[in-house]
C-alpha positions in Angstrom: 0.0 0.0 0.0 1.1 3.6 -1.1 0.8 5.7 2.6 -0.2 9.3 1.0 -2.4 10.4 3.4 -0.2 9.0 6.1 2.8 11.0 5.2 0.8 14.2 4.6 1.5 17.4 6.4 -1.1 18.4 8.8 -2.0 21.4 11.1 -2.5 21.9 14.1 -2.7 25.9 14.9 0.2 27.5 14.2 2.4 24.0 14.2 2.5 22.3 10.9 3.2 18.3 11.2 5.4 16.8 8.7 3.4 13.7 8.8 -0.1 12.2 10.4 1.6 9.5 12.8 1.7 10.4 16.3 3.6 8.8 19.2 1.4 7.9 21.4 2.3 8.6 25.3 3.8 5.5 27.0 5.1 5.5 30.4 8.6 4.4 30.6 9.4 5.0 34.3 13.3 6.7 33.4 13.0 10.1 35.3 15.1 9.6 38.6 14.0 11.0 41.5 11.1 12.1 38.9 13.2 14.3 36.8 13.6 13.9 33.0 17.3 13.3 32.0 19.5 13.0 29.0 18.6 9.3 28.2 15.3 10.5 27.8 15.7 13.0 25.8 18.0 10.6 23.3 15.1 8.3 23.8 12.6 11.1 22.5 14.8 11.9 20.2 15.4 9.0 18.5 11.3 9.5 17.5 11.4 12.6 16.2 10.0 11.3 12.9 6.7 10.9 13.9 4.5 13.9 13.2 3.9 14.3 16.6 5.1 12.9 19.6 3.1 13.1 22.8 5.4 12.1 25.9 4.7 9.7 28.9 2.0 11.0 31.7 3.9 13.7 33.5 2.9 14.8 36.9 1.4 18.2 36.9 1.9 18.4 40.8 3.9 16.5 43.7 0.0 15.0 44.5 -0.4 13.3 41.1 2.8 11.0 41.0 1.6 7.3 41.5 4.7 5.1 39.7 8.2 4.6 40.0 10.4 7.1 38.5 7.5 9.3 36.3 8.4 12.3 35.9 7.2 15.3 36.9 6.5 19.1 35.3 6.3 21.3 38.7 9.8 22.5 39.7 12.7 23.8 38.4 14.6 20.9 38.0 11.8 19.2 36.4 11.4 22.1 33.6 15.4 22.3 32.9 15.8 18.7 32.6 12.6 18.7 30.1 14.6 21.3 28.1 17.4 18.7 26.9 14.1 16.5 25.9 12.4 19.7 24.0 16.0 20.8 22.4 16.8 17.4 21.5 13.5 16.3 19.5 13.3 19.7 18.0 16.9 19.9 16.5 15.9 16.0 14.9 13.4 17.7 13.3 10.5 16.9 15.5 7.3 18.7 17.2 6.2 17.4 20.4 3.4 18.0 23.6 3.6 16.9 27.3 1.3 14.5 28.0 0.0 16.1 32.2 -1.2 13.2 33.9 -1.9 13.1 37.6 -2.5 9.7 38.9 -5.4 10.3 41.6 -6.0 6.7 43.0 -3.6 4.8 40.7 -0.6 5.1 43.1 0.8 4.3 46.1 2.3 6.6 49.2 5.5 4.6 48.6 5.6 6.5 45.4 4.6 10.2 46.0 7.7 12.5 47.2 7.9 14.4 50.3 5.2 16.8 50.8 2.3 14.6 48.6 -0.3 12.7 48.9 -2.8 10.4 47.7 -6.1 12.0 46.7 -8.7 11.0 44.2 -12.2 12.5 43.4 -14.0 10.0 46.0 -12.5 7.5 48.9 -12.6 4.8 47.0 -9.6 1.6 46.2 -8.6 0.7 42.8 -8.3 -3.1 43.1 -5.1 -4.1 42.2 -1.4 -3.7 43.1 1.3 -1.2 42.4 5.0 -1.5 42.3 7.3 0.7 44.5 11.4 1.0 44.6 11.3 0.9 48.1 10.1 -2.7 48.5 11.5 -4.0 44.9 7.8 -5.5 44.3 4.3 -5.1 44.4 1.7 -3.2 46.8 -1.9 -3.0 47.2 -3.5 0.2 46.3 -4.4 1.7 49.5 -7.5 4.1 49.6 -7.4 7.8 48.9 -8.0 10.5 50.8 -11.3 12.5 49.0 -11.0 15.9 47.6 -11.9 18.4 49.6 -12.9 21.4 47.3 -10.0 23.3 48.1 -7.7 20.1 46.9 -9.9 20.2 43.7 -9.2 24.1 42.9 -5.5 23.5 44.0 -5.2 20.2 41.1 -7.1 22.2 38.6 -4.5 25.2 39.0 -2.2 22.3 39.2 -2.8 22.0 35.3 -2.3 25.5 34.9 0.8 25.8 36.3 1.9 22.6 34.5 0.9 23.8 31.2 3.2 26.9 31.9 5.9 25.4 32.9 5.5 22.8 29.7 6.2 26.2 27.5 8.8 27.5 29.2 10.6 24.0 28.8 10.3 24.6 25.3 7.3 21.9 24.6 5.0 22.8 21.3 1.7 22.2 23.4 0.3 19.9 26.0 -2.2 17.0 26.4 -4.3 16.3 29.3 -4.5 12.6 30.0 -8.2 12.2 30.4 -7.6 8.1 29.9 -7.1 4.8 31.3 -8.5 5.5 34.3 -6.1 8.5 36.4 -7.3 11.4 38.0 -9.3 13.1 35.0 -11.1 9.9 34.1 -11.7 8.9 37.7 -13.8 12.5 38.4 -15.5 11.3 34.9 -16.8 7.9 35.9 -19.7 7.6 38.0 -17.7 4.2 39.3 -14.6 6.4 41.1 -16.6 9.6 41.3 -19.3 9.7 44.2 -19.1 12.8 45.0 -22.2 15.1 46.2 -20.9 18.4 45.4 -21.0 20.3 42.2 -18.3 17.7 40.6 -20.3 14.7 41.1 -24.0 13.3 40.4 -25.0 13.3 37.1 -23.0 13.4 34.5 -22.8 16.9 33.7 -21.2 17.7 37.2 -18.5 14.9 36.4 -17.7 16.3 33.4 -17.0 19.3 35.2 -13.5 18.6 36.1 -12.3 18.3 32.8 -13.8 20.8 31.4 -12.7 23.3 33.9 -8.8 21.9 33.4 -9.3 22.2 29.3 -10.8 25.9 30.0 -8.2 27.3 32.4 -5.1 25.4 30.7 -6.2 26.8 27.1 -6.9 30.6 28.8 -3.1 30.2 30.3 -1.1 28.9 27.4 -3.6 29.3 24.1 -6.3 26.7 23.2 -4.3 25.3 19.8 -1.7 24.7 22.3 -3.8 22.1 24.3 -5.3 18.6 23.3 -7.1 16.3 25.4 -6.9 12.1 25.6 -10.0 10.3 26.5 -10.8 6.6 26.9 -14.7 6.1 27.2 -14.6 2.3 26.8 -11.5 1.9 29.0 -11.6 -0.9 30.9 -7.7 -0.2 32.7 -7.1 0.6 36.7 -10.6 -0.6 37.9 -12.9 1.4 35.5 -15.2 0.0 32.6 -17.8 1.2 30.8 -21.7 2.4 32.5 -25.3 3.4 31.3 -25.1 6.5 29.6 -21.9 6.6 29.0 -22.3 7.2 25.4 -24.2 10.6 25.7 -22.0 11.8 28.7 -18.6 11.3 26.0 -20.7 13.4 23.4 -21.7 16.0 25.7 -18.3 16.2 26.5 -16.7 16.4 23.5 -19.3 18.9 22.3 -18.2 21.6 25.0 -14.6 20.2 24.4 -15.2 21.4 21.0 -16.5 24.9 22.0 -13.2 25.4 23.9 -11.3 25.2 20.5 -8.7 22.9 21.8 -5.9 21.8 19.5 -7.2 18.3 19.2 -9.2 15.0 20.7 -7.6 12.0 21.0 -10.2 9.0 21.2 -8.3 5.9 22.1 -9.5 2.4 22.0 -7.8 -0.1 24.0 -9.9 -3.5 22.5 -6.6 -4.7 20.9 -5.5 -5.4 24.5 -8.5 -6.6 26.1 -10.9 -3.9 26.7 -14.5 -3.1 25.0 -14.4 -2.1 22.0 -15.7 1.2 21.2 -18.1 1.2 18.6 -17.7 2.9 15.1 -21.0 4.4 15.3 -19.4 6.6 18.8 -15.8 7.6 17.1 -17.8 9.4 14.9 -20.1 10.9 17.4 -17.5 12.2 19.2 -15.5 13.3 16.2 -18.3 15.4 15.2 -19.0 16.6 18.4 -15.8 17.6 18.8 -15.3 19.4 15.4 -12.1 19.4 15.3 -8.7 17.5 14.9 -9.4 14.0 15.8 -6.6 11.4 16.6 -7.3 7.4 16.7 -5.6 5.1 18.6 -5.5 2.0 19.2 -3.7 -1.1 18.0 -3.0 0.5 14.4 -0.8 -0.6 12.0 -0.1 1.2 8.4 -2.4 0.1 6.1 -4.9 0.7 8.9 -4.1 3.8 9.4 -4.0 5.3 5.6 -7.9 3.5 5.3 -9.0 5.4 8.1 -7.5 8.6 7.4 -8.7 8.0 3.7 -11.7 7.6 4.9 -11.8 10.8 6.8 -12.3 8.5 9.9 -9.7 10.7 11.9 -7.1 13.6 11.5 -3.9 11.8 12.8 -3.2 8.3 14.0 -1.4 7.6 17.0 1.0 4.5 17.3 2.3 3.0 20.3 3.8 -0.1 21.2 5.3 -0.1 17.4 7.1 3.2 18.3 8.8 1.6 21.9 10.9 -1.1 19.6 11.4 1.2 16.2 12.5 4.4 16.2 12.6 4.6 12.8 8.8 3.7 12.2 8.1 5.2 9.7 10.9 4.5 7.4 10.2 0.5 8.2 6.7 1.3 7.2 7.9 3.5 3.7 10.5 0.1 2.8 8.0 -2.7 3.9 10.4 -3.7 6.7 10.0 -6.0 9.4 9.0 -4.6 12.9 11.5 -5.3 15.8 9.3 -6.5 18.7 9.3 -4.8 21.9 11.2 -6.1 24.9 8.3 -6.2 27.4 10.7 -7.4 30.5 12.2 -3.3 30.2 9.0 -1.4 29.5 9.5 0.3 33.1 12.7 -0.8 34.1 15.7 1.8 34.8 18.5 2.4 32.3 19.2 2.0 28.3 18.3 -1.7 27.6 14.9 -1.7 25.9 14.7 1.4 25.9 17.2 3.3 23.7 18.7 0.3 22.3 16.5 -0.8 19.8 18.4 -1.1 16.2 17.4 0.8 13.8 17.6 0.0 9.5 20.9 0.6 7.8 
């Protein structure tokens, strides 16, 4: 197959794309003491072909770090060691956001630094475990302290400031990680959200979170600038799909679209396991949205140039292809065969599986 749509510029705002493949964000647990470093940014790097690469979840606030070693975007050290990542990708060639993603209930006290917590939009467990450095294996979840209003107008500012500091790092624009079940997506669910006040109950108050983070991150840092990732089939970190879930995601991306954000990207995770979401709702929400739309979700080439053919989406988002082939796209132009991922060093520390990855001649 010919990939002409594929390789296509596109435009988002003021930033022109040099193709439609995205990377999507993947967590990759590198950042030390939850600061990014210069094996990430050769990591980054080593991407820059995609049209757009969006970067693993990074903490907007001390509150919304959950894993091992993600980083963060909320001091100084944090924003200078982001610069070598920004500088890097840009000097390959390459445009790229910062993906903001607090973790909310996804975490564990092990994890958070000195002077954070664990707070999430109601006190209620994720079932499941998570992995801390400090014991060198796996935790239960432990139940989060509720948000008290204050902590709700302190996270949302949270974004605000994140988004900020994502500029002055040198990033081309952020995305708000309203997927797979972290602090966005938990205030969205009417399974993590049980909240009486005026961000929970119907579904119109739990939109309100996300909404409120979209509005006040495009005031502070322009609209074009910000794109949001939602998951409304996702069935990761003890969430799954509810009654009237359908019309709550369209309402959403209705007033998502009113905001004039830089794009929406719809991801659908039934390649690994979880419900697939229906044709009939990607295009709901694409025309909701009205704007740039980006599919994800277990895509390969010829995929991807059908859908975009088909005006099906904007941009395609690839992930697990990206991890083992940093030179993606050029295996897709030359019909080459994809190295396969390592998946023993997807969040392990260091260069094995992660920049190592050979590349063609």
């Amino acid at each position: 197959m010919t990939y002409n749509r594929l390789f296509s510029e596109y435009k988002i705002g003021d930033l022109t794309l040099k193709n439609r493949a995205v990377m999507a964000p993947m967590t990759r647990s590198r950042a030390i003491d939850n600061i990014p470093n210069a094996l990430m940014a050769e990591y980054y790097a080593q991407r820059a072909d995609a049209g757009l690469i969006i970067t693993e979840g990074t903490s907007p606030t001390v509150n919304g770090i959950g894993y091992s070693r993600i980083p963060g975007i909320y001091s100084d050290a944090q924003v200078e060691g982001w610069k070598q990542v920004t500088k890097a990708v840009h000097d390959a060639g390459g445009a790229i956001f910062l993906q903001l993603m607090h973790c909310g209930r996804i975490a564990h006290p092990d994890n958070i630094p000195e002077g954070g917590k664990m707070v999430a939009p109601s006190a209620i467990a994720a079932a499941g475990q998570m992995y801390t450095d400090s014991t060198g294996g796996m935790q239960d979840q432990p139940t989060p302290a509720a948000m008290t209003a204050a902590e709700v107008e302190d996270a949302i500012e949270g974004y605000v400031t994140a988004a900020k500091n994502a500029i002055e790092a040198g990033f081309d624009g952020i995305e708000l990680h309203g997927a797979n079940g972290y602090l966005i997506n938990q205030f969205l669910s009417e399974i993590s959200n049980q909240r009486d006040d005026e961000f929970g109950g119907n579904a119109q108050n739990r939109n309100r979170f996300a909404l409120e983070v979209a509005r006040r991150t495009a005031m502070a840092i322009g609209a074009k600038r910000v794109g949001i990732r939602v998951s409304p089939y996702g069935a990761f970190n003890d969430l799954r799909p509810y009654d009237g879930i359908d019309e709550q995601y369209v309402e959403l991306a209705t007033e998502l679209g009113k905001l004039g954000l830089g794009y929406l990207h719809m991801v659908d995770h039934s390649a690994m396991g979880a419900p697939e979401v229906p044709d009939s709702i990607k295009t709901e929400l694409q025309k909701a949205f009205g704007g740039t739309f980006i599919l994800s979700g277990g895509y390969d080439a010829d995929r991807a140039e059908s859908d975009l053919e088909a005006g099906r989406g904007d941009l395609v988002a690839f992930g697990r292809p990206y991890l083992s082939n940093p030179d993606l796209l050029n295996r897709f132009k030359k019909g080459a065969e994809l190295n396969p991922p390592n998946f023993d060093t997807f969040y392990t520390p260091g260069a094995v599986g992660y920049t190592d990855y050979p590349t063609l001649a």
